[in-house]
N, C-alpha and C positions, 0 to 999 in steps of 0.2 A: 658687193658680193664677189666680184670681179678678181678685184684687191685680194678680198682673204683668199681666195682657191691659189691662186697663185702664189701668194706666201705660203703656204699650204705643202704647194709644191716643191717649192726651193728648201723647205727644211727640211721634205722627205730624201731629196736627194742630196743635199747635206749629210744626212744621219746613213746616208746608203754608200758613201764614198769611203775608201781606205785612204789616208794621210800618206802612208809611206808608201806604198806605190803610184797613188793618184788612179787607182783601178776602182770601178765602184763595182761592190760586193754584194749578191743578192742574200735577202732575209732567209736566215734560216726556219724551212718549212717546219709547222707544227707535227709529232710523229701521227702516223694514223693507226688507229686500234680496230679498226673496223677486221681486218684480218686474225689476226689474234683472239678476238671475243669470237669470234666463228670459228677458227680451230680447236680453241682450249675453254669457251664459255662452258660446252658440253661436261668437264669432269667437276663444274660448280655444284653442288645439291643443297638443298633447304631443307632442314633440321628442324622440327616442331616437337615438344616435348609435353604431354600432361602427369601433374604429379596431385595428390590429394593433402590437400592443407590441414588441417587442424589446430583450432584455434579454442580457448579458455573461456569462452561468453563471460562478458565482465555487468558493472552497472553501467547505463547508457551515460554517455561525456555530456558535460554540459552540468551535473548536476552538485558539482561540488560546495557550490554556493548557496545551495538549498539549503534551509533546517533540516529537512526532513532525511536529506544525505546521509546522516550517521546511522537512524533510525535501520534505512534499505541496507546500508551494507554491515547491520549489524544483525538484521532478522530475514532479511530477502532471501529464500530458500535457491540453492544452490543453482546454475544454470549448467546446462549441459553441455557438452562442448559444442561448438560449430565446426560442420564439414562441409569443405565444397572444392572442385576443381580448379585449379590453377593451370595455364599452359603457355610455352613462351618460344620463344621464334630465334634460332640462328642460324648461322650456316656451317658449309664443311666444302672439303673435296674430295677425287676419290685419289687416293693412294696406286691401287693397283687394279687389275682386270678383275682380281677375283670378290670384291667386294668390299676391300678396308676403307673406312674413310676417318683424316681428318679433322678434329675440329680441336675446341676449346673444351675444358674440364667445366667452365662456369656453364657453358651452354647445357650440358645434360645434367649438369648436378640435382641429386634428390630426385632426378627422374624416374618415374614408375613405367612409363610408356615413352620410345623413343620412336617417332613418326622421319624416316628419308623419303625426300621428293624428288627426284632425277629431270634432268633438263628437258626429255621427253616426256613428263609430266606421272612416269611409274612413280609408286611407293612402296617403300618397303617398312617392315619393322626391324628396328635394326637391337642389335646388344652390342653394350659396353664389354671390349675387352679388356680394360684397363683407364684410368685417368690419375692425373699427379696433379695438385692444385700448386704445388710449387712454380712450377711453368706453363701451369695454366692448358695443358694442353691434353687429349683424349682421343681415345683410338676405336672405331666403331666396327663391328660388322655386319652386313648385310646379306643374306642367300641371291647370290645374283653372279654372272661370269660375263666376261665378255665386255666389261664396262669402258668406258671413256678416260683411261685414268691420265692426270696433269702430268705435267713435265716438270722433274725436278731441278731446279739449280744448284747454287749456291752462297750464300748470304756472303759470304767473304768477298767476295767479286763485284758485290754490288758497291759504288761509289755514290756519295755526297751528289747531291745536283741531278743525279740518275733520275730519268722520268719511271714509273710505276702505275700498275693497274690495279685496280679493285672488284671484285665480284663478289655479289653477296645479294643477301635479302634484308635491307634495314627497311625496318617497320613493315615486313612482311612481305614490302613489292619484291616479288623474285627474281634475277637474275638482271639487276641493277649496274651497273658500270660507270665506277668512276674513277680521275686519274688524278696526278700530281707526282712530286717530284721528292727524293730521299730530303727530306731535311738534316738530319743528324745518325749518324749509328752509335750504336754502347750504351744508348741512353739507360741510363740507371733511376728506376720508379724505388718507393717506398715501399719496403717488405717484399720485393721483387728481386732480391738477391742471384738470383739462381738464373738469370734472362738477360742480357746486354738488348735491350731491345733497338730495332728499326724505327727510328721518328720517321713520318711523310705528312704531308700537307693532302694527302689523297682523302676524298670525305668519307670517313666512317658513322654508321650510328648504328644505333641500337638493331639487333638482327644480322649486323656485317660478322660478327664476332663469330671467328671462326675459321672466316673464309679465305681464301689463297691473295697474296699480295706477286703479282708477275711483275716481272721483267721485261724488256721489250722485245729479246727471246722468245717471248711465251713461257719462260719457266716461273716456276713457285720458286722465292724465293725469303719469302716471310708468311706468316700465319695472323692475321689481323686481331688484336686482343682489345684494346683498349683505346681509351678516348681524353684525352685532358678536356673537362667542361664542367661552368657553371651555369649549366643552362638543362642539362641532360641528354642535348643535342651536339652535332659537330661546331667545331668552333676553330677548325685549321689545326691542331694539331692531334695525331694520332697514332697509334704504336703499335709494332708485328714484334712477332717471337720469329726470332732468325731460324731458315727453315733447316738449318743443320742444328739446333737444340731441338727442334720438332722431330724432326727424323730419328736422332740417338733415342728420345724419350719413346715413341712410336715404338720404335726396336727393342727395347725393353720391357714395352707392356704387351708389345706382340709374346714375346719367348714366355715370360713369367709373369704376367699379371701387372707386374712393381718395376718404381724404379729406383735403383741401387747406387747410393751417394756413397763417395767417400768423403772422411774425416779425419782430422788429423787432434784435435783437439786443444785448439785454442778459441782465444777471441781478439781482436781488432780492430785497431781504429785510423783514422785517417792523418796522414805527415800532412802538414800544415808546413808553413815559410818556419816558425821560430822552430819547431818540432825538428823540424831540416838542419837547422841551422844549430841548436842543441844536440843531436847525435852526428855533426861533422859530416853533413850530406851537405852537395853545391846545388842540390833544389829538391826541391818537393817529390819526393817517386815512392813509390811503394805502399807496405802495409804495416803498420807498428804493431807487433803482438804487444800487449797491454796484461796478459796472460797465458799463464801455461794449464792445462788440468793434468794434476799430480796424476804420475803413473800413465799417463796417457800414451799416443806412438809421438808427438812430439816431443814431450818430457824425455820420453825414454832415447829418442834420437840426441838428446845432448839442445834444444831449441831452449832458449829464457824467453823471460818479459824484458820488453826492451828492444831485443832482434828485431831488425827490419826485412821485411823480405821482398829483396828487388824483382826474381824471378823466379820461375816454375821449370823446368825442364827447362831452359832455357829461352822461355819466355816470359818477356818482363810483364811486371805487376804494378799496375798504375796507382791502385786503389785497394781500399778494403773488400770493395765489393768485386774485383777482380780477383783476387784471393777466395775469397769464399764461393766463385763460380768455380775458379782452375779447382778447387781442391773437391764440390762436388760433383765433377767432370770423371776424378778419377774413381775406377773400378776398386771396390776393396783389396784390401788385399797384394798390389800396384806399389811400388815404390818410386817415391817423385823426390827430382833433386831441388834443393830450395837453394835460392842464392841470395846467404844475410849479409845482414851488415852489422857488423859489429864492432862495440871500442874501436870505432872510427876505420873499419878497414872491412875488407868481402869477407866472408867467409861461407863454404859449399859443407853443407847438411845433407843424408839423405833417411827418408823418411816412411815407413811403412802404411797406409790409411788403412784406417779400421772403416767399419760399414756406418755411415749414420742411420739412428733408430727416428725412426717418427716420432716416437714417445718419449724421446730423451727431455726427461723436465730441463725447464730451464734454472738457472739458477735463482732462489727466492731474494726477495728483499729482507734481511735481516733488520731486529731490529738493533738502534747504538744505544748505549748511554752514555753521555760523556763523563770524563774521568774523575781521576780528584785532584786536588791543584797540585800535588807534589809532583817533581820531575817538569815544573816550568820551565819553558825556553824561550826565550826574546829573538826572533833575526827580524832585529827592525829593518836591514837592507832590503826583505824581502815582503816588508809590510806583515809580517807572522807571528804568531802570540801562540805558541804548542805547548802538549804537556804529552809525557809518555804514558801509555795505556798500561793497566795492570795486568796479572796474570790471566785471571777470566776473560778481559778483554779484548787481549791476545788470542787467544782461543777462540773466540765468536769471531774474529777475522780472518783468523788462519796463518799467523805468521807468528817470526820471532820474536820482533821488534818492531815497534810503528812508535808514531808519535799522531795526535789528533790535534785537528785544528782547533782554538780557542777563540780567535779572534784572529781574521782578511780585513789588512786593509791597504791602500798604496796599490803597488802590481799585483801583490796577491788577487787581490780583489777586483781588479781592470781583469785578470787573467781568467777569470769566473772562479776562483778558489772561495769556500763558503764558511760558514762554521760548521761544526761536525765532520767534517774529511777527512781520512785519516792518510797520513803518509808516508808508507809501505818503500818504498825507495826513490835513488835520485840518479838520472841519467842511468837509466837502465840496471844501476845495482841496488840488490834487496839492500835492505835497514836491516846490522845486527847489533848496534850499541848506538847507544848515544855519542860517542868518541869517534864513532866512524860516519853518521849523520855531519857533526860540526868538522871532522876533514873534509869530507865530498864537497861542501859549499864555504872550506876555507880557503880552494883553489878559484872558485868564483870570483870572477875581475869585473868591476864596473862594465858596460853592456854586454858583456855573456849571458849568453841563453840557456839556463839550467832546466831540464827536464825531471818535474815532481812526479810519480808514481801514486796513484791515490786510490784509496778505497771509497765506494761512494755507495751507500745501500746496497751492498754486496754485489755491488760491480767494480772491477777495475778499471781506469784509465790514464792515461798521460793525460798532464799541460804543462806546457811550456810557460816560463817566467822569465823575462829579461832584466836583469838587473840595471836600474839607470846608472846613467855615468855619472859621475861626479858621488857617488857613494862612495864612504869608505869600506 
């Protein structure tokens, strides 16, 4: 016993020494929260929502394996519907002295009655004056002055490794405290466009959603949203809405109810390494327009399919999903400088945004028929078996000239090209002849990266193909 304490020892103060000075260095202390949950616990409140369900009374489960099955739900006289109350638990905080509060869009939604709990254990009934399920976030009021409102930071400021606080009510217990550290910022979620979220390791669960994520300031500097889990519980990772997207949105539904995107009207996909390397980029950056919508404010700025766009007002653009945050950031109406890139060199655009509508359909899936065999073309180079589209068929795509794919096979095929594709242009330029298709890729040299242009269910998009070496 002796022995181990004493080895015990020696590796603590081992592990406690500096090398290059020979100075031993004390542990750095854990933060304490204890001050912090006692000045700014106070502006946390708990949100409880009841909304009335309605539900279709069907035949009881279980019975489909019966004979008698078809008989009931072919004579079983109608059932009426079922109602009953439904209510569910998040949090919030308060904004200002006069009663705004905070929270999530998912938290109130559908709600018929909104229940606020204050740290002093008041309630109030509160109304929505506004909420955006794009960023997920909702702005409440309450009849009350004088309130305990948080301290605002800024998400920008916040670093990687930075410790973070949690206050909330998951699973109902109120005014909960938990901490950990930024894991990642920007994180980009599925159909989350519009959010660079805050990843932390700080434990959220069900009922947090909502609530203020601090700094060791004390300030708010994220709004707690989400959860990555397959369990429905916390599982170490967890997401805030950066509290400067919460704030602009807040400030928008405060003035008008809504909040006001701009558009520019395109669509976009991601530069990949060959993508890069096929439009004469030295890596991967930005957002490939893959489309223009005719007549649009980009169209009309002079923008193609093809253009990459490195930056925003001159702020670069990593990503697809950085693009379509920067652009619904801007106010309509707002002209933003884009900085493309094109036939291989910059070039500065600027651009007017229209307002996007909520209702703007998206584009539908049309349907193809493929062709007829006349207008066949072989580039075995590229594993490709094409045939040019007729007039009507043209017309159901929208262009001048395409050719549709026949038969992927070789690169085509490694590259994810399919049968049925059709494709609309090469390296950034439309298709208007078959004459001008076989020049574009009669400059193609054994391993050049040519970028195909494709139609695919009435969506556009780039892929990149590398022609192997040793082709002729």
């Amino acid at each position: 016993m002796q022995i181990r304490k004493v080895a015990a020892a020696s590796v603590l103060a081992f592990a406690c020494a500096v090398s290059a000075g020979g100075v031993a260095a004390a542990p750095a202390a854990l933060p304490d929260f204890t001050q912090l949950v006692k000045n700014e616990g106070r502006s946390v409140v708990n949100i409880s929502t009841t909304q009335t369900v309605r539900e279709q009374a069907g035949l009881p489960q279980g019975l489909e394996g019966d004979p008698f099955f078809e008989f009931f739900r072919r004579f079983a006289p109608p059932q009426p519907p079922r109602e009953y109350q439904a209510s569910s638990l998040g949090s919030g905080f308060i904004m200002s002295p006069d009663g705004y509060i905070l929270t999530n869009a998912h938290v109130i939604a559908r709600a018929d009655e909104i229940k606020v709990t204050l740290g002093d254990k008041r309630e109030f009934k509160a109304r929505v004056v506004g909420s955006d399920a794009r960023t997920d976030v909702a702005l409440l009021k309450i009849d009350a002055t004088g309130l305990p409102a948080a301290r605002l930071g800024k998400a920008d400021d916040v670093a990687v490794g930075e410790w973070v606080l949690a206050i909330g009510s998951p699973f109902g217990f109120e005014n909960t405290v938990t901490s950990g550290i930024v894991s990642a910022k920007g994180r980009q979620l599925p159909d989350e466009s519009y959010v660079p979220f805050i990843q932390t390791d700080a434990a959220i669960n069900p009922g947090n959603s909502g609530g203020p994520l601090f700094n060791l300031k004390g300030e708010v500097v994220g709004v707690n949203s989400q959860i990555y889990s397959r369990s429905g519980g916390f599982m170490g990772i967890s997401f805030a809405i950066p509290i400067d997207v919460a704030l602009d949105v807040a400030d928008q539904l405060k003035k008008s109810g809504k909040v006001a995107r701009g558009r520019i009207g395109v669509s976009v996909q991601e530069v990949n390494k060959d993508l890069a390397a096929s439009f004469g980029l030295a890596r991967p950056e930005g957002a490939l327009i893959n489309s223009v919508e005719p007549g649009g404010p980009a169209a009309r700025a002079g923008v193609r399919a093809g253009d990459i766009v490195l930056a925003i007002d001159g702020k670069p653009i990593a990503n697809g999903a950085d693009l379509q945050r920067a652009i619904g950031m801007i106010r309509p109406g707002s002209t933003v400088n884009l900085q493309l890139w094109r036939n291989r060199a910059p070039l500065a655009v600027s651009v007017r945004a229209e307002e996007l509508k909520e209702a703007d359909p998206r584009l539908a899936e049309r349907e193809y028929r493929a062709p007829e065999e006349a207008g066949r073309i072989d580039q075995g180079k590229l594993g490709l078996t094409l045939a040019e589209l007729n007039a009507a068929q043209l017309k159901q795509v929208g262009v001048p000239y395409a050719l549709v794919v026949q038969n992927a096979g070789a690169v085509a095929a490694r590259a994810g090209i399919v049968r049925g594709d059709v494709i609309v242009g090469v390296a950034g330029e439309a298709l208007s002849s078959r004459a001008q298709f076989q020049r574009l890729l009669s400059v193609v040299k054994p391993g050049d990266v040519v970028a195909l242009q494709l139609w695919r269910r009435g969506n556009l998009l780039f892929v990149p193909l590398e022609v192997p070496k040793g082709t002729p």
